[in-house]
Legacy VTK file of the C-alpha trace (Angstrom):
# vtk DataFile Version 3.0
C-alpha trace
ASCII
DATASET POLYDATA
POINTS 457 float
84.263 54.553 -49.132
83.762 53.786 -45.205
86.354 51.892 -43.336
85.131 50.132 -40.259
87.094 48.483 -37.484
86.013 45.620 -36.198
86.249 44.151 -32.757
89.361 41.991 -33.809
91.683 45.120 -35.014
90.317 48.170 -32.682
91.645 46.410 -29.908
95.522 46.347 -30.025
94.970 49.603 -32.418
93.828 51.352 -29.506
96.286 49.528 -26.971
99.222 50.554 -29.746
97.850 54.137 -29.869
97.714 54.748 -25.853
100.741 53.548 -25.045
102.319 55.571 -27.823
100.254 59.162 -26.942
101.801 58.628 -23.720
105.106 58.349 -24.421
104.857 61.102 -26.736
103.318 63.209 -23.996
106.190 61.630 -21.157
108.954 62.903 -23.745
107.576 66.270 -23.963
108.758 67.459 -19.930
112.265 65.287 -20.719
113.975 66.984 -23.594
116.991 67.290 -21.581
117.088 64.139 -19.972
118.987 62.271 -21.970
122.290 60.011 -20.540
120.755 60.390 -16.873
120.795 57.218 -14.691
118.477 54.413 -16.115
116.061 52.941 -13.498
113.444 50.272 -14.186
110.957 49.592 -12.022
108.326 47.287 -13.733
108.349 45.151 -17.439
104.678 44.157 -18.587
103.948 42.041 -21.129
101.736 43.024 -23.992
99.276 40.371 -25.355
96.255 41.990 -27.238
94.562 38.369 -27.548
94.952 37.836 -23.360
92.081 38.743 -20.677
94.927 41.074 -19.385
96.267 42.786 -22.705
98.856 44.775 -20.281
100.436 42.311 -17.819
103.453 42.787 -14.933
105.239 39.796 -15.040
108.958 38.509 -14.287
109.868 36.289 -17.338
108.909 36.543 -21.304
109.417 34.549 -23.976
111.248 34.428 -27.789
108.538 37.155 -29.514
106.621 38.667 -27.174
106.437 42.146 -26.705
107.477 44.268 -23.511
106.691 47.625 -21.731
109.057 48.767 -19.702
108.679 50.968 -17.174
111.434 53.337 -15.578
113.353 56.334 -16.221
116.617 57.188 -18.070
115.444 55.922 -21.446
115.660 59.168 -23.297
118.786 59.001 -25.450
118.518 55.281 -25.244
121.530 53.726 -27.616
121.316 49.858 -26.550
119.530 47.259 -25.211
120.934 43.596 -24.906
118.694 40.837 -23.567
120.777 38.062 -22.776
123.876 39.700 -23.928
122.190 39.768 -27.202
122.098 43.362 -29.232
118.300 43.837 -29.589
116.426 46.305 -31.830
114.340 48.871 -30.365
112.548 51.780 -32.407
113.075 55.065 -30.612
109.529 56.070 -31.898
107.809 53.735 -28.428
110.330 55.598 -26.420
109.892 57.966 -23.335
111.635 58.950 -20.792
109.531 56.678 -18.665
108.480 54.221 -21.093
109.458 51.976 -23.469
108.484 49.259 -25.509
110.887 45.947 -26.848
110.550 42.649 -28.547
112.747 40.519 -27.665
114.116 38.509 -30.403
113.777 35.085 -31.574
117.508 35.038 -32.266
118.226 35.937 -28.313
120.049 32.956 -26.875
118.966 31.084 -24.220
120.761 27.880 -22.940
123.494 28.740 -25.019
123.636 32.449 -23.526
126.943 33.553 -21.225
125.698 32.786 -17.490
126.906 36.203 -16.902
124.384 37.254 -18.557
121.922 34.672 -19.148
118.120 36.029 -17.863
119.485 39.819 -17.683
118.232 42.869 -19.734
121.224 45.426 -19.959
119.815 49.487 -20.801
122.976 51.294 -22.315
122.933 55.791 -23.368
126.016 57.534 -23.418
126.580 58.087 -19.883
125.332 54.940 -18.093
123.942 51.598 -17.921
121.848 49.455 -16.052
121.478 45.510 -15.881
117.781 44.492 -14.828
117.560 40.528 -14.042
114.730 39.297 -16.021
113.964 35.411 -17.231
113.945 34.979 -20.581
112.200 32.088 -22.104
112.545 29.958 -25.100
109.234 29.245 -27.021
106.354 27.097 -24.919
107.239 23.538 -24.465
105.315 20.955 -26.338
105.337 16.842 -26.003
104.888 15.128 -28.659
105.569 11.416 -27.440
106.683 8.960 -24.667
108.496 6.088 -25.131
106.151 4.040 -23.198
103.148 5.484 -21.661
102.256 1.809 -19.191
105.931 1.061 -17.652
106.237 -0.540 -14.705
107.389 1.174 -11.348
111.181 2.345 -11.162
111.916 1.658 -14.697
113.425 4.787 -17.037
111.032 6.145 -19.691
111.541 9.286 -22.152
109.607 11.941 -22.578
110.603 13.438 -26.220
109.252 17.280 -27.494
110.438 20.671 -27.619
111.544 23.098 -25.312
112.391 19.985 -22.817
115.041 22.063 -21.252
116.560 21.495 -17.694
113.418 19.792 -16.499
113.651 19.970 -12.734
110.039 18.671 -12.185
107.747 15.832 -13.070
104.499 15.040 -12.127
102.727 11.633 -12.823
98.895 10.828 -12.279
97.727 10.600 -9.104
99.790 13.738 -7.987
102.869 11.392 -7.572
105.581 14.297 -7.667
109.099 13.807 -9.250
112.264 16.274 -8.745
115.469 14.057 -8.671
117.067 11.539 -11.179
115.763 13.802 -13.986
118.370 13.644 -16.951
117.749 16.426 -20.088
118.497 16.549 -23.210
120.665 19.679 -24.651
118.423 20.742 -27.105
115.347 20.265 -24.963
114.192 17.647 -27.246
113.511 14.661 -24.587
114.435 13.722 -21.067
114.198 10.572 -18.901
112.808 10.094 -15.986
112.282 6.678 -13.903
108.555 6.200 -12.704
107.703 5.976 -9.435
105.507 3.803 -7.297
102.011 4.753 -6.518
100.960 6.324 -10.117
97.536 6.234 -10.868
96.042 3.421 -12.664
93.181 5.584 -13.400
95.564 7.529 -15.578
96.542 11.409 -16.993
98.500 13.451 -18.160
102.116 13.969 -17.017
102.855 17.925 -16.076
106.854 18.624 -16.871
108.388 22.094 -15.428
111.652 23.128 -16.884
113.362 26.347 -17.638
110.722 26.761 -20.609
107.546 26.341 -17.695
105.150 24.032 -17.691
103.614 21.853 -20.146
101.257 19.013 -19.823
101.345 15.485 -21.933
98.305 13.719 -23.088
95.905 12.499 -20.755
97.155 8.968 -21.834
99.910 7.807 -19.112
98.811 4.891 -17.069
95.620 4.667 -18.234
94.800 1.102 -17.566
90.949 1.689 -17.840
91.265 2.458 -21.512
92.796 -1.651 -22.077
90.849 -3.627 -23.924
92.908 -6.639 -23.848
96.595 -7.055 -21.920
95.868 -11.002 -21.824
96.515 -10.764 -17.821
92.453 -10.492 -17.225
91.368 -6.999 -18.734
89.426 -8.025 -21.561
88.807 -11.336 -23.133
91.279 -12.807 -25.328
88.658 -15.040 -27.978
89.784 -17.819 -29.808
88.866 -20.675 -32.350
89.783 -23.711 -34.348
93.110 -25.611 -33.593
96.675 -25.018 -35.005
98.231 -25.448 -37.559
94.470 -25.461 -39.391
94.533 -21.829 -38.566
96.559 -18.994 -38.204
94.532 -18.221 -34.723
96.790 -17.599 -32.005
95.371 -19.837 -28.437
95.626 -19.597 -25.033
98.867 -21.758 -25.273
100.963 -19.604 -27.658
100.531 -16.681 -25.003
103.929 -16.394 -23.169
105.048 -14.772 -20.040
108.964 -15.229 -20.164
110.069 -11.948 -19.005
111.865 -9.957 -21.898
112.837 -6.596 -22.882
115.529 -4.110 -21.868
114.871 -1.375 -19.911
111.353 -1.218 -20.197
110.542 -5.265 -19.555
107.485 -7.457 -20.169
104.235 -7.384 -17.635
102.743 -10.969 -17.096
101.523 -12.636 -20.764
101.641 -11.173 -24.018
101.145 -12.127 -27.740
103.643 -13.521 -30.303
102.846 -12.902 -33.933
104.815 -15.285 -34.843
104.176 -18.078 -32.319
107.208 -20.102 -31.534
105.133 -23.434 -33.232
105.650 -21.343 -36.584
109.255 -21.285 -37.787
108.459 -18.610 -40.271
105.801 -17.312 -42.180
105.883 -17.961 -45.929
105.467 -15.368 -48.726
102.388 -13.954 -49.954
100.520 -14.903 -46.712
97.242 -12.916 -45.841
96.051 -14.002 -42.602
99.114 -15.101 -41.262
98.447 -15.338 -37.438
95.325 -13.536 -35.860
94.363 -12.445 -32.178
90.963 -11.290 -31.265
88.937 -9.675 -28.087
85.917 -11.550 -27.003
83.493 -9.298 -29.344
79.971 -9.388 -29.690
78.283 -9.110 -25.981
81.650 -8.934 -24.642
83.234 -5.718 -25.693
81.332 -2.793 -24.845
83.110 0.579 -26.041
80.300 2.775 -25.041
80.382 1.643 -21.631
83.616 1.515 -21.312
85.526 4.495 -22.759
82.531 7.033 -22.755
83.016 8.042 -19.249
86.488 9.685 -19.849
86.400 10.122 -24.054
83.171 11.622 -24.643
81.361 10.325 -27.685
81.644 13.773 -29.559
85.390 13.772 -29.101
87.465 14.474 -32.615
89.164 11.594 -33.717
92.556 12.797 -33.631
92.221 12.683 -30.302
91.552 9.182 -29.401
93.853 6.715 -30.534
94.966 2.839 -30.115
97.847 2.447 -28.056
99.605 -0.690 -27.661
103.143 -1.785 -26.777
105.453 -3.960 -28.774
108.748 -5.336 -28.855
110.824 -6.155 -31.696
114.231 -7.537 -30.611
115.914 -8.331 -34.207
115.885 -5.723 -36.897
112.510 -5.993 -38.692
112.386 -4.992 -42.517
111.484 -5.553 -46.023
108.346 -7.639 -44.707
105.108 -8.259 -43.105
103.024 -5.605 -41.193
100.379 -5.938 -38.663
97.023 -5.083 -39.674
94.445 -3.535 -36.869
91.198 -4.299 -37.294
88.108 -2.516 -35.342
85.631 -5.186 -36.319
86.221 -8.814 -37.766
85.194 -8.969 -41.576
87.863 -7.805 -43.418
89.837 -9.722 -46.008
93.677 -10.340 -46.263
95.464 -7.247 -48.230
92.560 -4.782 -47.304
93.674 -1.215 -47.231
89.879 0.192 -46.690
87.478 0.059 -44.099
87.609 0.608 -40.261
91.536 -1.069 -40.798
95.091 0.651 -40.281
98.194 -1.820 -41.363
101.004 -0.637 -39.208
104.575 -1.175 -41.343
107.247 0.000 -38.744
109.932 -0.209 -41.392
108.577 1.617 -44.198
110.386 5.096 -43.291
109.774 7.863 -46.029
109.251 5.025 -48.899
112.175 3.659 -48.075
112.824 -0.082 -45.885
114.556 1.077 -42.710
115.216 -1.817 -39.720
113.116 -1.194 -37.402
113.839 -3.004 -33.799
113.466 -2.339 -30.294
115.904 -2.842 -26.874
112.765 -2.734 -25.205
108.871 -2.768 -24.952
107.931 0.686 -26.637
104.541 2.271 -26.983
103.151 3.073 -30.481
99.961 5.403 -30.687
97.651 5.900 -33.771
94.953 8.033 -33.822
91.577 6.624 -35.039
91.651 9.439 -37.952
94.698 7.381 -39.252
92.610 4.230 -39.951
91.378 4.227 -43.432
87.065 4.390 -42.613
87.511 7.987 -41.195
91.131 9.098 -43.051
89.348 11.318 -45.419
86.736 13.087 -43.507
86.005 14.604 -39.846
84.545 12.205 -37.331
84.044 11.907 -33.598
84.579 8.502 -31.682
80.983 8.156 -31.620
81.391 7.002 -35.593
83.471 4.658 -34.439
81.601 3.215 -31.922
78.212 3.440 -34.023
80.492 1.532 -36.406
81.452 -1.065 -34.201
77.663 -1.484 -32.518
76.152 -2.039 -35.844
78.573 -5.078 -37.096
77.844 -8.792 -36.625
81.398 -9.337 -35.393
82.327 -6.880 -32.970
85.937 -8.574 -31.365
88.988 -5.998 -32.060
91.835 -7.872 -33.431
95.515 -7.939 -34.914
96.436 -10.101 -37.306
100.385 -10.433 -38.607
99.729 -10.167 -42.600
102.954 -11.331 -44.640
101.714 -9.842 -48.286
103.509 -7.087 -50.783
103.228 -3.617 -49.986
102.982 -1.001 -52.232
103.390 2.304 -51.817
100.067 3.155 -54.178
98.352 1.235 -51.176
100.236 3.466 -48.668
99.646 6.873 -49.890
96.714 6.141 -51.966
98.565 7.535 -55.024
99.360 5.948 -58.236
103.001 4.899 -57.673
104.181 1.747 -59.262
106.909 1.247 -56.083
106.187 -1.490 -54.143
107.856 -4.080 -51.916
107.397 -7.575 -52.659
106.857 -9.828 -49.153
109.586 -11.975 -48.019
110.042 -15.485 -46.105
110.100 -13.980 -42.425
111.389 -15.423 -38.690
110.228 -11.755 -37.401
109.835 -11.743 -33.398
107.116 -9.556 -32.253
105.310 -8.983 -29.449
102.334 -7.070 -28.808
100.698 -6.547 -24.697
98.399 -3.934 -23.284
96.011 -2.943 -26.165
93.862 -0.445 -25.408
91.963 3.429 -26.668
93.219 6.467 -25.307
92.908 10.334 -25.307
94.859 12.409 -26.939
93.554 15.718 -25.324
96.200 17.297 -23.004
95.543 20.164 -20.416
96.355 23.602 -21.471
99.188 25.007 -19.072
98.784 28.568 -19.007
101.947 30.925 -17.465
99.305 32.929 -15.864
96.847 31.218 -14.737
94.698 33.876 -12.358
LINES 1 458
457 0 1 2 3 4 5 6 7 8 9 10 11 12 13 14 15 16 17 18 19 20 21 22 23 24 25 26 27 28 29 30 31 32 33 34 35 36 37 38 39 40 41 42 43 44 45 46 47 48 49 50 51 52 53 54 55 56 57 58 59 60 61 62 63 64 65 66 67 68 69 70 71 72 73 74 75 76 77 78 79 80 81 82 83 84 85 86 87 88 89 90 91 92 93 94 95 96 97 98 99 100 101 102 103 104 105 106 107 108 109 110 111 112 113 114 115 116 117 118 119 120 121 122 123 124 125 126 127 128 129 130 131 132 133 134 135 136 137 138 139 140 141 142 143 144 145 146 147 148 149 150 151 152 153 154 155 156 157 158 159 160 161 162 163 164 165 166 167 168 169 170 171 172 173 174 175 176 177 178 179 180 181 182 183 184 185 186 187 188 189 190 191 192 193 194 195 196 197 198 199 200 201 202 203 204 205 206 207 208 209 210 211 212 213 214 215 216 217 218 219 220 221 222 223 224 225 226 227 228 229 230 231 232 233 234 235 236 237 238 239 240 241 242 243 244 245 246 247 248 249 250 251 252 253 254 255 256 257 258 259 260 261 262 263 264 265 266 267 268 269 270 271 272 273 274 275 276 277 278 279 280 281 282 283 284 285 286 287 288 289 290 291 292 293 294 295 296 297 298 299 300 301 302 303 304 305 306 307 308 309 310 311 312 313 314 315 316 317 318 319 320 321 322 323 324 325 326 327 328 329 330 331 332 333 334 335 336 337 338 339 340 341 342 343 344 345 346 347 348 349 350 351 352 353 354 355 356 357 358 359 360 361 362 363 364 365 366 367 368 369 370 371 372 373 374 375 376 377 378 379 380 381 382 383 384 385 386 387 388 389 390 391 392 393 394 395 396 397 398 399 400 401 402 403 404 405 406 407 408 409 410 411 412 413 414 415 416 417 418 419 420 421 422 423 424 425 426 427 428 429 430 431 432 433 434 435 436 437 438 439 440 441 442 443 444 445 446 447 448 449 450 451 452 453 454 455 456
């Protein structure tokens, strides 16, 4: 039988094979080198999936692989990265040459400062501390607490790998390197927003310990709002209260509220203060719409900077909301792409967002102040099930009679066979509820981010 290697595994094969032909052929001249000074004079970092397998560089992170260059290594008995003892097979060692992974147990943050970012060489005779950065694994973002804040208010950035953030830079190149508070762990900082960001929007870039990483290009992005009731968009309305449940012009308010993070010019109660509560078992309870047909224009709008062939997990709707009293056991807003749906529908281009419902389970949820939620268009029930690209959704839109976008505050029983589209029996029956909540600057975002790259020649 024939064995052939493909492209894929001939590639670090022969890298593995090279490096380990030449230490064999290094160690051949140094038989009696062993416990002489240790020198190094260059670490490289070996990636068989990068442009530049063999790379010089200063730092690495948890996992990856080094090359160390040098002398002294024959008769090699430790190596401590960070102070931490770290394996090494004497096999991928020469004289001259060496090769090390540095563990994913290797402490970072929590390392002795002493020495924190050193790699210590140890034989019988001598040693020999190299400084060298060591890394944790590659930052990531996963969410902001509000991605449309006003100027000089705090927001936080939450992720992994968020550690000692010295640097933040906000759309429009706006540039960030004092106030900036972080989180032990590395799992959020905050950061207060300056003046001048970009109303065009983008990504945020963070630089900590860790590097680089960017956020989605979502931050700011007030070209993506469809409706913030302050003149983007068209807030549409008909019939007359109490008749309807269809929130006017004159249940808009523009009180500033919030803590923190406060209110920007008018936004939407669901629960207008003429309504005392909403009753049990109600479908439609209060509903606010965009201007629709021949006003909205997706296409138009959003195409320019989400192409139509974009995956829908990366677009969402993005609105902000604030909840001052603990919200539970009750009611849920319903999102609607179109207008014709029916109260209690869990199908269609729909997505009923239940803040409280927290693993099956009624949690309080409530807000000190205005807080952005995101949800991807592949959450809402149409495309749930299969791939799509935002040009299904906007082919969806363009072919109904009805094309506002809308919210409506929807006071029926939940259950859970609804939720996970299962056959569980669990359910919550709806409640009597004097909920407060408030919903401003609705609009569809991207969820693509730039890829920060630690070399980027």
């Amino acid at each position: 039988m024939k064995y052939i290697l493909t492209k894929k595994y001939w590639a670090p094969i022969a890298l593995l094979s090279m490096m380990v032909f030449g230490m064999l052929f290094t160690s051949c001249d140094n038989n009696d080198s062993e416990g002489d000074a240790i020198t190094i004079t260059k670490v490289f970092l070996e990636d068989v999936n990068s442009s530049v397998p063999d790379r010089e560089v200063t730092f690495a992170r948890l996992g990856q692989l080094l090359r160390i260059e040098g002398s002294g290594f024959e008769g090699l008995k430790k190596v401590y990265i960070n102070g931490y003892s770290t394996y090494f097979n004497v096999v991928f060692v020469s004289n001259n040459s060496m090769l090390v992974s540095v563990s994913a147990d290797t402490p970072i943050l929590d390392a002795d400062p002493s020495v924190r970012n050193t790699i210590r060489f140890v034989n019988d005779n001598n040693e020999f501390t190299f400084p060298f950065e060591i890394r944790a694994g590659r930052p990531e973002i996963t969410r902001i607490s509000n991605t449309m804040p006003n100027a000089g208010e705090t927001i936080t950035v939450y992720g992994s790998g968020l550690t000692e953030v010295n640097k933040v830079v906000f759309p429009g190149n706006v540039e960030v390197t004092t106030g900036i508070v972080s989180d032990e762990d590395g799992e959020s900082f905050t950061v207060v927003v300056p003046n001048g960001v970009s109303d065009n929007g983008g990504s945020i870039f963070v630089q900590g310990s860790n590097g680089g990483v960017y956020s989605p290009a979502y931050f700011n992005c007030k070209r993506a709002i469809i409706l913030d009731f302050d003149g983007r968009g068209q807030h549409s309305f008909w019939g007359t209260p109490p008749a309807t449940g269809m929130i006017l012009g004159t249940d808009l308010e523009s009180a500033s509220i919030g803590v923190g993070n406060l209110s920007q010019g008018k936004y939407v109660p669901h629960r207008p203060s003429r309504l005392t509560s909403i009753a049990a078992a109600t479908g439609r309870a209060t509903e606010v719409w965009t201007g629709g047909t021949g006003v909205d224009n997706w296409r138009a709008q959003f195409t320019p900077f989400i192409p139509a062939t974009t995956p829908l997990d990366k677009v969402a709707f993005q609105f902000d909301i604030y909840v001052p009293d603990a919200w539970k056991d009750s009611g849920y807003l319903k999102i609607c792409t179109i207008n014709n749906f029916n109260a209690g529908a869990w199908s269609g281009g729909v997505y009923n967002y239940i803040p409280w419902l927290v693993d099956g389970k009624s949690v309080a949820f409530q807000t000190t102040g205005w807080v952005t939620v995101t949800i991807p268009l592949n959450k809402f029930y149409q495309w749930s099930k299969e791939a799509a690209t935002f040009e299904t959704v906007l082919a969806y839109r363009e072919a109904a009679t009805y094309q506002n976008f809308g919210i409506w505050f929807e006071n029926l029983d939940v259950k859970m066979k609804d939720v996970l589209g299962n056959t569980s029996e669990e359910e919550f029956p709806s409640k009597a509820t004097s909920v407060k909540v408030y919903t401003d600057n609705w609009r569809i975002v991207p969820l693509d981010a730039p890829v920060y790259n630690d070399f980027p020649n």
